[in-house]
N, C-alpha and C positions, 0 to 999 in steps of 0.2 A: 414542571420537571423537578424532581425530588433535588434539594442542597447539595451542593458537593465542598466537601470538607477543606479538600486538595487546593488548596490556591493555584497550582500550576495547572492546571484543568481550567479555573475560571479563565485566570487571565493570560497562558499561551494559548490556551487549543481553543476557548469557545470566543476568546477576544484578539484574536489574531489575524492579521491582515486577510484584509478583504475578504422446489424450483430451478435452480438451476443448470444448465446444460453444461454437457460433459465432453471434449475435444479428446481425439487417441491421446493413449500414452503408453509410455512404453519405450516399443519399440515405433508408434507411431509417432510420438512426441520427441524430435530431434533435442537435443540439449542446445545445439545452438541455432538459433531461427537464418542461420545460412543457408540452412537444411531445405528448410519447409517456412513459407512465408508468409499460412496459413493467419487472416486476419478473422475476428467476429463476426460470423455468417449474420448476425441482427442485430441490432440496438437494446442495449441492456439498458436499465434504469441503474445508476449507483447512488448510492449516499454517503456523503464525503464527510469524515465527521471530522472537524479541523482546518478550519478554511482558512488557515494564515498560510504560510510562505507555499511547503512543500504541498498541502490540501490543493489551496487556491490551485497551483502551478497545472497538478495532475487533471483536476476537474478541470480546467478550462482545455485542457488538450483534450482529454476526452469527448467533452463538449464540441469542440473544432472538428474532432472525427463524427462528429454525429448522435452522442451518446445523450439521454436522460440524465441531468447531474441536480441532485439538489442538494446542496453546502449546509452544515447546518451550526446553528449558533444556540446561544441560551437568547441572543438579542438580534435576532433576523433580519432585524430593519438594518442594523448596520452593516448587512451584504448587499444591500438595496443598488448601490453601485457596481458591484461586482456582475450581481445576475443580469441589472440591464445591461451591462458591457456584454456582454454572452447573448443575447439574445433568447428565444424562446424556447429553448432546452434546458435552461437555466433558472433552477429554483434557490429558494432560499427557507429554511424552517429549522422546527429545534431538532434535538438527537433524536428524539422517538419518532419525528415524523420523516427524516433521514430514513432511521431504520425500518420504516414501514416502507419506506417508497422505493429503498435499493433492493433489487436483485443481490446486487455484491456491496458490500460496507468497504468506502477505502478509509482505513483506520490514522490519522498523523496528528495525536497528541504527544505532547510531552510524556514517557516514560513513567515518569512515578508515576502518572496520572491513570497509567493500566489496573491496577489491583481494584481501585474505589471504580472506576469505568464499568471492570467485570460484574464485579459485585453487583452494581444498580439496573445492567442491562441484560446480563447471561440470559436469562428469560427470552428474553425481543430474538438476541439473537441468535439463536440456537436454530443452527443447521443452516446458518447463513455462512454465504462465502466473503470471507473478510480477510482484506490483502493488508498487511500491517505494516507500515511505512515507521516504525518508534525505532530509536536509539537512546538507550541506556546511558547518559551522561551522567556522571557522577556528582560534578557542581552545580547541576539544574534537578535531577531528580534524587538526590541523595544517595549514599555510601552503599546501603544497604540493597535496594534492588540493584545497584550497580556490579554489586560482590557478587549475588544471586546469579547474574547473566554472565558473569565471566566464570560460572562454577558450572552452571546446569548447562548454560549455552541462550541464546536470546528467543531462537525457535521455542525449545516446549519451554520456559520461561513463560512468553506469550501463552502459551496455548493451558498451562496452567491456568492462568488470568481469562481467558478468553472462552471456556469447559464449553463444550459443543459445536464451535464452530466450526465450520470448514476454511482452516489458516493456511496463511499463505506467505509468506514475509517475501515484500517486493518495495521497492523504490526507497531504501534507505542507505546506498551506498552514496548516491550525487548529491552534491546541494543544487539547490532550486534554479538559480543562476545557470550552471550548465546544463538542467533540465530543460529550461525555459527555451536557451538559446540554441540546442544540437537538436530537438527536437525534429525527427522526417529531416534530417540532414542527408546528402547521397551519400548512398554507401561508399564504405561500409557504416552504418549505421553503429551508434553507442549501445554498450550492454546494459541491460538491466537484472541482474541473477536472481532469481526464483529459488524457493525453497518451500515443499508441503507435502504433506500425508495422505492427503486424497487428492484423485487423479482426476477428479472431474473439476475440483476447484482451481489445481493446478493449469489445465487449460484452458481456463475462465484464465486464470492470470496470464500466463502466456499472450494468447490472441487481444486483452488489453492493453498488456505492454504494448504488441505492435502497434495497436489502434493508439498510443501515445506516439508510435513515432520514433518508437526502442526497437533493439533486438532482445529477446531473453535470451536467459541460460539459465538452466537447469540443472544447479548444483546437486540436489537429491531432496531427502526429507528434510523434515524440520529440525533434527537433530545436527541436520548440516548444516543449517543455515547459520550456525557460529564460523562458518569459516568464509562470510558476509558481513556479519558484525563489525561495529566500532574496533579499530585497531586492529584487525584480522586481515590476511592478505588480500580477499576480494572487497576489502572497504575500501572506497574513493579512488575507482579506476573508470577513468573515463576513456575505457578503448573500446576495440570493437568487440564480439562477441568471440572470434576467434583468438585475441589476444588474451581475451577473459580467460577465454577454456585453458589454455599453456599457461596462466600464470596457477590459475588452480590445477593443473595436472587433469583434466579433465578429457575422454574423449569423447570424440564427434559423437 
């Protein structure tokens, strides 16, 4: 795997703990999954690049629901516990063999770490569906991208960084914590807000979310999905998908 410059790449995202089909959208795709309860008619394969807290958390849920998950590290061996905890759904390899093996890329590096990310892989991934879990912290990934995403928005921000993919920005409102633990709770179930530009990736994310155990909601594109970002009203709301929608003005 080619250097990477970014310390915060080495040591949050790859040293951290432990094609595709198209779903309605529209008017078939309800914004909130009260609607429509519609889960992943098959077993996708994903490649999780960032297996520390928020990586770990989602792959292993997905894994639970039944999913192909392989974690990937620059040092594989040190997921060796993680995947045998999971059982045989559960791999472990570097970013390129992630990205060979996912259907959908689920994306949870540290932030700065996007630009050097894009750059070394836009090739691999191009025309992959990749659901971006990063927030923009100013003390961990610096002033600058951090300025950038409160300027453009964190949506095409990413998707800048990320040129051909099919983006998605999902699972960066909660921390891990209450992922871990609301998880397939009885309803009403926790929201998780969606935001993307294409309709087939979008319901690739959707019927995921469920298959974690979330409801979605479907803010809009990706230019909306600043209003999910770090410090933005749908950032760190752990209600339901209907209390989602009225806090963003949102309807059914």
């Amino acid at each position: 795997m080619p250097p990477f410059r970014s310390s915060f790449f080495s040591r949050r995202m790859l040293l951290g703990a432990a094609g595709a089909f198209s779903l309605a959208f529209g008017c078939g795709l309800a914004r909130s999954a009260g609607a429509q309860q519609r889960r992943s008619p098959t077993k996708v394969p994903i490649g999780v690049i960032g297996a520390g807290r928020i990586g770990g958390t989602v792959g292993r849920l997905w894994v639970e629901a039944g999913h192909p998950v392989m974690f990937a590290s620059r040092h594989p061996e040190q997921l060796k516990d993680l995947v045998q905890s999971l059982g045989p759904l559960a791999h472990a390899g570097n970013v390129e063999q992630a990205i060979a093996f996912g259907e959908v890329i689920f994306l949870a590096i540290p932030y700065g770490a996007l630009p050097e990310f894009g750059r070394t892989y836009a090739p691999a991934l191009k025309g992959k569906i990749v659901l971006d879990a990063g927030n923009a912290v100013p003390q961990r990934d610096g002033a600058a991208i951090a300025e950038e995403v409160e300027r453009e928005g964190i949506g095409l921000t990413s998707q800048k960084y990320l040129p051909g993919t099919r983006l998605v920005r999902a699972f960066n409102t909660l921390n891990y914590r209450i992922l871990a633990r609301e998880a397939n709770r009885p309803p009403p179930r926790l929201a998780i807000p969606i935001a993307g530009d294409d309709p087939g990736a979008v319901g690739m994310a959707a019927a995921l979310v469920r298959d974690a155990g979330f409801d979605p909601v479907l803010v809009g594109k990706l230019a909306d999905a600043r209003r999910f970002q770090r410090g933005q009203p749908g950032y760190g709301q752990a209600v339901s998908a209907q209390e989602l929608m009225q806090k963003l003005s949102l309807s059914p």
